[in-house]
C-alpha positions as YAML, in Angstrom:
chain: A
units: angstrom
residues:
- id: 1
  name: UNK
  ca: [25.31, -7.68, 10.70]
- id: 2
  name: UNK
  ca: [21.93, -7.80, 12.59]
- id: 3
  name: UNK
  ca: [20.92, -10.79, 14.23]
- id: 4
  name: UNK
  ca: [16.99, -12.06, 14.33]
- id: 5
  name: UNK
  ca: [15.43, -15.32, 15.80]
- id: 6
  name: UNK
  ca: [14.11, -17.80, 14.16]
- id: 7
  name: UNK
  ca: [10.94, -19.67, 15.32]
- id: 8
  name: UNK
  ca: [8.45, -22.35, 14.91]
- id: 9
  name: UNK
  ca: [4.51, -22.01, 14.67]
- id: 10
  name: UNK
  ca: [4.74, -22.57, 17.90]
- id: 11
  name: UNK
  ca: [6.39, -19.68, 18.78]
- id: 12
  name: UNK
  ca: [9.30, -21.19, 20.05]
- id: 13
  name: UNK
  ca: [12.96, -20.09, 18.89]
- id: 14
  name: UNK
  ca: [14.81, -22.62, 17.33]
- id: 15
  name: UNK
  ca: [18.32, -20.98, 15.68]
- id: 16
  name: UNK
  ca: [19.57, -17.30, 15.24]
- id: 17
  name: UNK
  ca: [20.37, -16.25, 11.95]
- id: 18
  name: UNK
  ca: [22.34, -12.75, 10.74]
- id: 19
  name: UNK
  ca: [20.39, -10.29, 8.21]
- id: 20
  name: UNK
  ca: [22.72, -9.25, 4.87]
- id: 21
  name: UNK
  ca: [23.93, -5.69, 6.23]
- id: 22
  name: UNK
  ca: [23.42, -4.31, 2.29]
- id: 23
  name: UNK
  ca: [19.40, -4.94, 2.64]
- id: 24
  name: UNK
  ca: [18.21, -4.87, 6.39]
- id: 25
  name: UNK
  ca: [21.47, -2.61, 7.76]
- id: 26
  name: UNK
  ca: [21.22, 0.43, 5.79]
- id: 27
  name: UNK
  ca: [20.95, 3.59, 6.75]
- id: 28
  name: UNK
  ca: [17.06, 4.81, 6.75]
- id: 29
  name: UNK
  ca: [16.16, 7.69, 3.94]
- id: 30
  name: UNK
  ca: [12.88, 8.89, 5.07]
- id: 31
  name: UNK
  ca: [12.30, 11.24, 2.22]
- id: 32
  name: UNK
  ca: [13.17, 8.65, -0.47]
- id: 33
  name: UNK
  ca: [10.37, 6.37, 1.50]
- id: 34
  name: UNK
  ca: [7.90, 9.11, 1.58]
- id: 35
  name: UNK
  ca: [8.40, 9.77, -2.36]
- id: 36
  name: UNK
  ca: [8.12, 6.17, -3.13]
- id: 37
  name: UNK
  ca: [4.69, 5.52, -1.22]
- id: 38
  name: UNK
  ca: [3.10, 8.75, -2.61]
- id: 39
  name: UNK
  ca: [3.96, 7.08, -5.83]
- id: 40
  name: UNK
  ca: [2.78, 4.15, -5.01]
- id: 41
  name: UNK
  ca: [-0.46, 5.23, -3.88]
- id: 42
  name: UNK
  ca: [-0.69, 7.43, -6.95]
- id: 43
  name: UNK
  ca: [-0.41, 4.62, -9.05]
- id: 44
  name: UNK
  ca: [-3.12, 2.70, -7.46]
- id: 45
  name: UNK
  ca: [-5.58, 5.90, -8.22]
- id: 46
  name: UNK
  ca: [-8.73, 5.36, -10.86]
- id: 47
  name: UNK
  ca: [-8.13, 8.36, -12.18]
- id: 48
  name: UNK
  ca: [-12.09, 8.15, -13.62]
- id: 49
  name: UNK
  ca: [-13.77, 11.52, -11.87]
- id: 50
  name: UNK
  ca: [-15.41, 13.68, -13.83]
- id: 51
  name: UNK
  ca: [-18.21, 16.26, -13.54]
- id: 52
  name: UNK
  ca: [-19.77, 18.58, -16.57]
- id: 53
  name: UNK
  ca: [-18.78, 22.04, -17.69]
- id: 54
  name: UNK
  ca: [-20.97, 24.91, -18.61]
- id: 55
  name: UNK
  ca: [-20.46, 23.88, -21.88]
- id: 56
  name: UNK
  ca: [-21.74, 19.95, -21.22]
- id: 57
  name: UNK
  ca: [-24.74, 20.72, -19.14]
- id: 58
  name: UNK
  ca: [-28.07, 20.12, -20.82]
- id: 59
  name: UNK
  ca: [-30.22, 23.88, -21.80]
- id: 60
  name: UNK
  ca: [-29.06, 27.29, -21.47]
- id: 61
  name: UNK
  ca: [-29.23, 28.59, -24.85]
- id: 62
  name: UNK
  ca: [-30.80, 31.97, -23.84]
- id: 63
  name: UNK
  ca: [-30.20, 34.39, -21.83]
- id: 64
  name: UNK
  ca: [-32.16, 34.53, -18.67]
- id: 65
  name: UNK
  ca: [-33.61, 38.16, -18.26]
- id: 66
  name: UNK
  ca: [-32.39, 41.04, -20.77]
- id: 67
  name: UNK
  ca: [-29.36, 42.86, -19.67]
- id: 68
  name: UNK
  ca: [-30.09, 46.10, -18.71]
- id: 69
  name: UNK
  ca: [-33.46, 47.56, -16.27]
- id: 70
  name: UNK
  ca: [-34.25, 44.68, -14.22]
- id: 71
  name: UNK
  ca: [-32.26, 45.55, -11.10]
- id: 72
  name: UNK
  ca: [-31.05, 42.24, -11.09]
- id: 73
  name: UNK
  ca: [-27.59, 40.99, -11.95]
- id: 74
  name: UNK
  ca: [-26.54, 40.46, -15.91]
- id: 75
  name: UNK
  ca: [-26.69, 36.73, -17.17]
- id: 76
  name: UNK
  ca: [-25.60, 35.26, -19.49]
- id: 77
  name: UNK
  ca: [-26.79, 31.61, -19.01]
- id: 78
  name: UNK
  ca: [-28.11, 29.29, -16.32]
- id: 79
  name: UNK
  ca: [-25.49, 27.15, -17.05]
- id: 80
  name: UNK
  ca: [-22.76, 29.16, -15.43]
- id: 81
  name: UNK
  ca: [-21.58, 28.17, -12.24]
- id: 82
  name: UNK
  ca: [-22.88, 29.95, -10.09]
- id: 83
  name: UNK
  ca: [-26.18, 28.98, -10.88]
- id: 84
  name: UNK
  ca: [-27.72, 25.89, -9.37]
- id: 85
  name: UNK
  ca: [-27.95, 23.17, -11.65]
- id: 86
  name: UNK
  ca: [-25.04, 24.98, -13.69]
- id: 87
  name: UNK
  ca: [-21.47, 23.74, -15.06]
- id: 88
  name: UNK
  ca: [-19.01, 23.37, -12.68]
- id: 89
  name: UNK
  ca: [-15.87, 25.69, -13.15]
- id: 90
  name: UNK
  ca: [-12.42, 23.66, -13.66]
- id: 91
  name: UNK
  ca: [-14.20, 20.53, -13.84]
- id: 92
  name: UNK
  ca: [-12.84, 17.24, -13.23]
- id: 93
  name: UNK
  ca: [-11.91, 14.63, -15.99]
- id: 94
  name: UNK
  ca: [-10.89, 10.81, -16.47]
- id: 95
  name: UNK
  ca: [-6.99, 11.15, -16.18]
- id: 96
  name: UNK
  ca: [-3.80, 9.15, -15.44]
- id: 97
  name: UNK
  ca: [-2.29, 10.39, -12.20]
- id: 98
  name: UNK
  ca: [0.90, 6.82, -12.32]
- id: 99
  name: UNK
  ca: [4.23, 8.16, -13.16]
- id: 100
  name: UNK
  ca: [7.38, 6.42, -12.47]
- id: 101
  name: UNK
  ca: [9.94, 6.50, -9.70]
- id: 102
  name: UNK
  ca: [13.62, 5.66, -10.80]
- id: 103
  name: UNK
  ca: [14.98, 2.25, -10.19]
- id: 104
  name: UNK
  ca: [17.31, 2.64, -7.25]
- id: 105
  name: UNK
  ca: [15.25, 5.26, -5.64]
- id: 106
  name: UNK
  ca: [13.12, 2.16, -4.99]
- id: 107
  name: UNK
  ca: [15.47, 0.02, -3.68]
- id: 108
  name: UNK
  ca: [17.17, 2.41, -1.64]
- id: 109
  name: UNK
  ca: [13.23, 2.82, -0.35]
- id: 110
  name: UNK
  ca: [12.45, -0.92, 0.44]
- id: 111
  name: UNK
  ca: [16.04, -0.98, 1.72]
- id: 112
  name: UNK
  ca: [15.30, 1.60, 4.21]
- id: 113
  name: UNK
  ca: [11.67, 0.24, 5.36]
- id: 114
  name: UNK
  ca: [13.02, -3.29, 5.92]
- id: 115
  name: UNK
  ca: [15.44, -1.74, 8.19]
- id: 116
  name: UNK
  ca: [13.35, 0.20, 9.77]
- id: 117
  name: UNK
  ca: [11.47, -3.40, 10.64]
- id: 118
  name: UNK
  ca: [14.34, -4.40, 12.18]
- id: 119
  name: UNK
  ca: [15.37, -1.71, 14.40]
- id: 120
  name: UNK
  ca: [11.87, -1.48, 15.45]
- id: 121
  name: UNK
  ca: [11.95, -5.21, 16.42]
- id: 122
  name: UNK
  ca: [8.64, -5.60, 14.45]
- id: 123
  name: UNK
  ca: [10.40, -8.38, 11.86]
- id: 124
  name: UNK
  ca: [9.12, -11.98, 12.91]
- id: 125
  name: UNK
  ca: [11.29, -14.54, 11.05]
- id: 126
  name: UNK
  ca: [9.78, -17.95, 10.96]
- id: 127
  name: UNK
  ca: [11.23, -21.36, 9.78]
- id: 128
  name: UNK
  ca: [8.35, -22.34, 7.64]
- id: 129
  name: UNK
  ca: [4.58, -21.48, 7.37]
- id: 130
  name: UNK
  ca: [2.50, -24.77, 6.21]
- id: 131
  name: UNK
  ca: [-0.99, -26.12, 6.53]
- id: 132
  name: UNK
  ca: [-2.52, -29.12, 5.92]
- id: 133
  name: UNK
  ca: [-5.19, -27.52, 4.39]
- id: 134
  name: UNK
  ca: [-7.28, -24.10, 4.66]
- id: 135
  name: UNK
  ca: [-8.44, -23.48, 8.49]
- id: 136
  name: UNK
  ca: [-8.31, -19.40, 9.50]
- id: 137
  name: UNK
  ca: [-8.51, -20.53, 13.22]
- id: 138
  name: UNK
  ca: [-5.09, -22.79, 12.88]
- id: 139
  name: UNK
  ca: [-3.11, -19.29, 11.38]
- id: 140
  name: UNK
  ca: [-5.23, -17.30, 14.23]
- id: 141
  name: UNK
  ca: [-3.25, -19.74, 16.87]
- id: 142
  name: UNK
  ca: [0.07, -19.06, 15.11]
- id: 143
  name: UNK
  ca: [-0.01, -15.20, 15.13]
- id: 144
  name: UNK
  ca: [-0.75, -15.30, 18.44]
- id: 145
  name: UNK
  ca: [2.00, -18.05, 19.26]
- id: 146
  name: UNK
  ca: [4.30, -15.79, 17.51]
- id: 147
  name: UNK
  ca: [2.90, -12.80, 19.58]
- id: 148
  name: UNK
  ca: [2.04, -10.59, 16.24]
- id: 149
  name: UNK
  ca: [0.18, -7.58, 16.22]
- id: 150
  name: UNK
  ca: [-3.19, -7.49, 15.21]
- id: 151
  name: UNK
  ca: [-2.03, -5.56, 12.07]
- id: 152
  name: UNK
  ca: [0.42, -7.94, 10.11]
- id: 153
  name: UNK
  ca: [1.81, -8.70, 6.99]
- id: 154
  name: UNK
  ca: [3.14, -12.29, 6.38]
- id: 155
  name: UNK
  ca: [5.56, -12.88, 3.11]
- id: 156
  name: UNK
  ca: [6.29, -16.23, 1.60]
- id: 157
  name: UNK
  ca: [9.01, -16.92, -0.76]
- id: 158
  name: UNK
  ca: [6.49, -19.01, -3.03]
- id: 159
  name: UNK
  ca: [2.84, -18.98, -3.87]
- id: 160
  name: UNK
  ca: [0.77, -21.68, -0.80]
- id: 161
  name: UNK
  ca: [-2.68, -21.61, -1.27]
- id: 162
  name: UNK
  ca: [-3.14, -23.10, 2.21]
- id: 163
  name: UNK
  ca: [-1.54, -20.64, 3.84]
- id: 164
  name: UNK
  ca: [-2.65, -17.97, 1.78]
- id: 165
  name: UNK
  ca: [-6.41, -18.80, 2.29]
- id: 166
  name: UNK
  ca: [-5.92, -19.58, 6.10]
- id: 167
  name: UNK
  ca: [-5.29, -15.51, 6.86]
- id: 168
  name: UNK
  ca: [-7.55, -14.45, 3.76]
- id: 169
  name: UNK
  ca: [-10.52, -13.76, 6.09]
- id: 170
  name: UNK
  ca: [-8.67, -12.64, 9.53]
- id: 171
  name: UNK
  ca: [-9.29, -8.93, 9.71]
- id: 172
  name: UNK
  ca: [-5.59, -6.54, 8.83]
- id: 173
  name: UNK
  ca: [-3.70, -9.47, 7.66]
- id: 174
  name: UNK
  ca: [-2.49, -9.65, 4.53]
- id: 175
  name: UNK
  ca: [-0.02, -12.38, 2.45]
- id: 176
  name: UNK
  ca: [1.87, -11.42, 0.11]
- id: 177
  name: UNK
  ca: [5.26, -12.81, -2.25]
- id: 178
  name: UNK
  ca: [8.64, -11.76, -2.17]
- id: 179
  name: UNK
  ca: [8.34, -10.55, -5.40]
- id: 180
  name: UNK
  ca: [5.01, -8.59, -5.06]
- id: 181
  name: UNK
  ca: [6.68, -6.67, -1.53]
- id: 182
  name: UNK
  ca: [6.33, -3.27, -1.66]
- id: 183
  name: UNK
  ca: [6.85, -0.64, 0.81]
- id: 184
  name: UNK
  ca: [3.46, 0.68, 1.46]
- id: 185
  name: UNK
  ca: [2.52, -2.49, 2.39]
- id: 186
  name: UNK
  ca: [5.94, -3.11, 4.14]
- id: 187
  name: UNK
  ca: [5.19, 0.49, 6.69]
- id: 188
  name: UNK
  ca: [1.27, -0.02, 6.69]
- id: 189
  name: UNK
  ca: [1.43, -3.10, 8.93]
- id: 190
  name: UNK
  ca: [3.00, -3.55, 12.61]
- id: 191
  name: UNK
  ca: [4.21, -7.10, 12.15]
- id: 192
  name: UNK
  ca: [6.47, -7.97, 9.26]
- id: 193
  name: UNK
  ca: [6.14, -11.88, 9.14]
- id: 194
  name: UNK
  ca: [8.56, -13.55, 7.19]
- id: 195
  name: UNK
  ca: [9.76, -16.86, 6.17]
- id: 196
  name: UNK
  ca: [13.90, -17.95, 6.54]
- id: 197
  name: UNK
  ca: [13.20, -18.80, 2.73]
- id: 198
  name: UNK
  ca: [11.66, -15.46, 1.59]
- id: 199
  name: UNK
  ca: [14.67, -13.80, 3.89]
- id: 200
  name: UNK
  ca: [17.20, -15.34, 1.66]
- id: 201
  name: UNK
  ca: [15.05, -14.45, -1.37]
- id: 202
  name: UNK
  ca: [15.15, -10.88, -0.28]
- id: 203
  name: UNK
  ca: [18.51, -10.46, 0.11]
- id: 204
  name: UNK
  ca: [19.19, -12.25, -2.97]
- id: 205
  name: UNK
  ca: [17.17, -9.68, -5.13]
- id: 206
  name: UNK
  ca: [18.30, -6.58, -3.23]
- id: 207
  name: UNK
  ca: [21.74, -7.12, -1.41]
...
């Protein structure tokens, strides 16, 4: 089983505790990562282009010049394509590009990225995160305590406003819940902070 530290907001160690082998042991599936964060970010598209056709664009009822004897090319209508101000060929429309990814390919996926944390020593395990109230300078002290990269990701095992609000306006820091981890998010920041609760809560979901 892999071991982690545990420490304080003050950046000092204060147990060791051993990671569930079925969720932060496996073995790494790169491809099933790749397919699951080109779903994700997929999903997350608006989907609302859209330009006109030859067909939508305003005019172009009658034919330009007659066909034959000008010595210039046949048209048909200025709103073809090739003309300025024409249709655009194959244009683009409002559309739903989300489609689903099985159920255990996305385990085996978060699996695979929260190992990937470990082995790349970039998990930071903490024994609690909590604030007296909202200050962004007291959670700037603690990633720095902790020695986290300016890129980091810090999960809780339960909603805290405090905390939440404390790293809401520090640049490439995002919170998040146990239950809203995915793996974009998981692979898009260096530091993976975590909470001994949410650890447990992991495992307990995906082990």
């Amino acid at each position: 089983m892999p071991k982690v530290n545990v420490y304080n907001m003050l950046g000092e160690q204060v147990e060791e505790i051993e990671l569930s082998e079925n969720v932060f042991g496996v073995e790494i599936n790169e491809h099933v990562v790749y397919e699951v964060v080109k779903n994700q970010l997929a999903n997350k598209r608006q989907g609302t282009q859209s330009a006109k056709t030859r067909a939508e664009v305003k005019g172009g009822g009658r034919k330009p010049w007659r066909q034959k004897g000008t010595g210039r090319a046949r048209q048909g209508s200025i709103n073809s394509p090739q003309w300025t101000g024409g249709g655009v060929a194959f244009a683009p429309k409002p559309r739903d590009y989300s489609y689903r990814v099985p159920k255990k390919v996305r385990r085996l996926a978060m699996k695979s990225a929260l190992t990937s944390k470990v082995q790349e020593n970039e998990i930071i395990v903490v024994d609690e995160l909590k604030f007296d109230a909202p200050k962004t300078k007291e959670m700037v002290k603690v990633l720095n305590k902790l020695n986290a990269d300016k890129k980091a990701l810090i999960v809780l095992d339960a909603k805290d406003v405090n905390v939440i609000k404390s790293a809401s306006n520090i640049p490439n820091v995002q919170t998040t819940l146990v239950n809203t981890l995915n793996v974009y998010d998981i692979l898009k920041y260096n530091s993976f902070i975590i909470t001994k609760d949410a650890v447990r809560k992991v495992e307990e979901v995906y082990a």
